[in-house]
N, C-alpha and C positions, 0 to 999 in steps of 0.2 A: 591512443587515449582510451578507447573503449575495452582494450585488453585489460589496463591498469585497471579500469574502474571497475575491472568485471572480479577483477580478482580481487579488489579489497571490498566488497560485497562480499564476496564465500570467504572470507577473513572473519567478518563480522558476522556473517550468519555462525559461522563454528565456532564463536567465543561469545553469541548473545542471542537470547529469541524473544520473542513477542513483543512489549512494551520496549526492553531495555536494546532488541532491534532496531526498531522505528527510531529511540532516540540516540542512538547509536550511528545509524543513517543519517537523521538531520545532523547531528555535529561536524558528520563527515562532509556534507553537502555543504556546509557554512563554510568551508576550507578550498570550496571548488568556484570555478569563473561560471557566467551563465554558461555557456555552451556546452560545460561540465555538468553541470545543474539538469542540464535538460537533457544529456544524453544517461546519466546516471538515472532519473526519471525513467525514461525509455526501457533501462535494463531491467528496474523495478516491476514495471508494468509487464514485459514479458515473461519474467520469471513468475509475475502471480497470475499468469495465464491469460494476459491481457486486460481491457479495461470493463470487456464482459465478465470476466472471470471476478474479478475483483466487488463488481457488483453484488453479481451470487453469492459470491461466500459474506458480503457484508447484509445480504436479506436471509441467509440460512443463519448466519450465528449472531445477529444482534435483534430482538423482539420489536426493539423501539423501530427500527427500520422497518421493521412489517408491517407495523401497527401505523407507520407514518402512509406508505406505499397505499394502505388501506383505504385511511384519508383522503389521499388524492384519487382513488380508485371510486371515491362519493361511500365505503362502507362505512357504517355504524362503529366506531372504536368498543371493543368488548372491556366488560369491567369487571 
Protein backbone atom coordinates (compact mmCIF):
# COMPACT_ATOMS: atom_id res chain seq x y z
CA UNK A 1 0.00 0.00 0.00
CA UNK A 2 2.54 2.54 1.04
CA UNK A 3 4.67 1.80 -2.04
CA UNK A 4 1.50 2.70 -4.29
CA UNK A 5 0.92 5.69 -2.44
CA UNK A 6 4.47 6.80 -2.35
CA UNK A 7 4.63 6.74 -6.07
CA UNK A 8 1.40 8.47 -7.02
CA UNK A 9 2.60 11.36 -4.93
CA UNK A 10 5.98 11.69 -7.08
CA UNK A 11 3.35 11.32 -9.96
CA UNK A 12 1.65 14.34 -8.90
CA UNK A 13 4.56 16.34 -7.52
CA UNK A 14 6.14 16.01 -11.37
CA UNK A 15 2.84 17.10 -13.23
CA UNK A 16 1.71 19.74 -10.37
CA UNK A 17 3.19 22.31 -7.68
CA UNK A 18 2.07 24.47 -5.06
CA UNK A 19 -1.85 25.17 -5.00
CA UNK A 20 -2.74 22.84 -8.01
CA UNK A 21 -0.41 20.18 -5.55
CA UNK A 22 -2.29 20.44 -2.47
CA UNK A 23 -5.51 20.05 -4.62
CA UNK A 24 -4.27 17.67 -6.72
CA UNK A 25 -3.55 15.63 -3.40
CA UNK A 26 -6.96 16.15 -1.88
CA UNK A 27 -8.70 14.65 -5.03
CA UNK A 28 -6.55 11.89 -4.82
CA UNK A 29 -7.20 11.39 -0.92
CA UNK A 30 -11.15 11.56 -1.69
CA UNK A 31 -10.53 8.17 -3.74
CA UNK A 32 -8.68 6.50 -0.74
CA UNK A 33 -10.27 4.40 2.44
CA UNK A 34 -9.32 5.99 5.99
CA UNK A 35 -6.31 3.87 6.51
CA UNK A 36 -5.21 5.32 3.02
CA UNK A 37 -6.10 8.70 4.24
CA UNK A 38 -3.93 8.41 7.10
CA UNK A 39 -1.02 6.68 5.81
CA UNK A 40 -0.81 9.13 2.57
CA UNK A 41 -1.00 11.88 5.42
CA UNK A 42 2.09 10.25 7.01
CA UNK A 43 3.98 10.21 3.60
CA UNK A 44 3.11 13.98 3.37
CA UNK A 45 4.21 14.92 6.59
CA UNK A 46 7.54 13.19 6.06
CA UNK A 47 8.41 14.40 2.78
CA UNK A 48 7.83 18.16 4.33
CA UNK A 49 10.19 17.21 6.92
CA UNK A 50 7.83 16.41 9.38
CA UNK A 51 5.25 18.27 11.51
CA UNK A 52 8.18 20.66 12.77
CA UNK A 53 9.14 21.27 9.55
CA UNK A 54 5.94 22.16 8.18
CA UNK A 55 5.44 24.63 10.86
CA UNK A 56 8.60 26.59 9.99
CA UNK A 57 8.19 26.95 6.55
CA UNK A 58 4.46 28.02 7.45
CA UNK A 59 6.09 30.92 10.06
CA UNK A 60 8.99 31.83 7.44
CA UNK A 61 6.72 32.22 4.34
CA UNK A 62 3.17 33.45 5.42
CA UNK A 63 3.37 37.15 7.70
CA UNK A 64 -0.11 36.48 8.94
CA UNK A 65 1.34 33.51 10.86
CA UNK A 66 3.96 35.59 12.47
CA UNK A 67 1.84 38.47 13.20
CA UNK A 68 -0.59 35.63 14.69
CA UNK A 69 2.29 33.72 16.74
CA UNK A 70 3.08 37.35 17.91
CA UNK A 71 -0.41 37.59 19.41
CA UNK A 72 -0.19 34.94 21.38
CA UNK A 73 3.34 35.66 22.38
CA UNK A 74 1.30 38.97 24.31
CA UNK A 75 3.30 41.35 21.36
CA UNK A 76 1.91 44.49 20.07
CA UNK A 77 0.72 43.57 16.22
CA UNK A 78 2.93 46.24 14.22
CA UNK A 79 0.95 48.57 11.71
Amino acid sequence: MRAGLERRVDELASEHSGQAFAAAVAAYADTLDLAEREELGAILLERAGGPEQAIRHQYEERSWFRRALRRIDGERPER
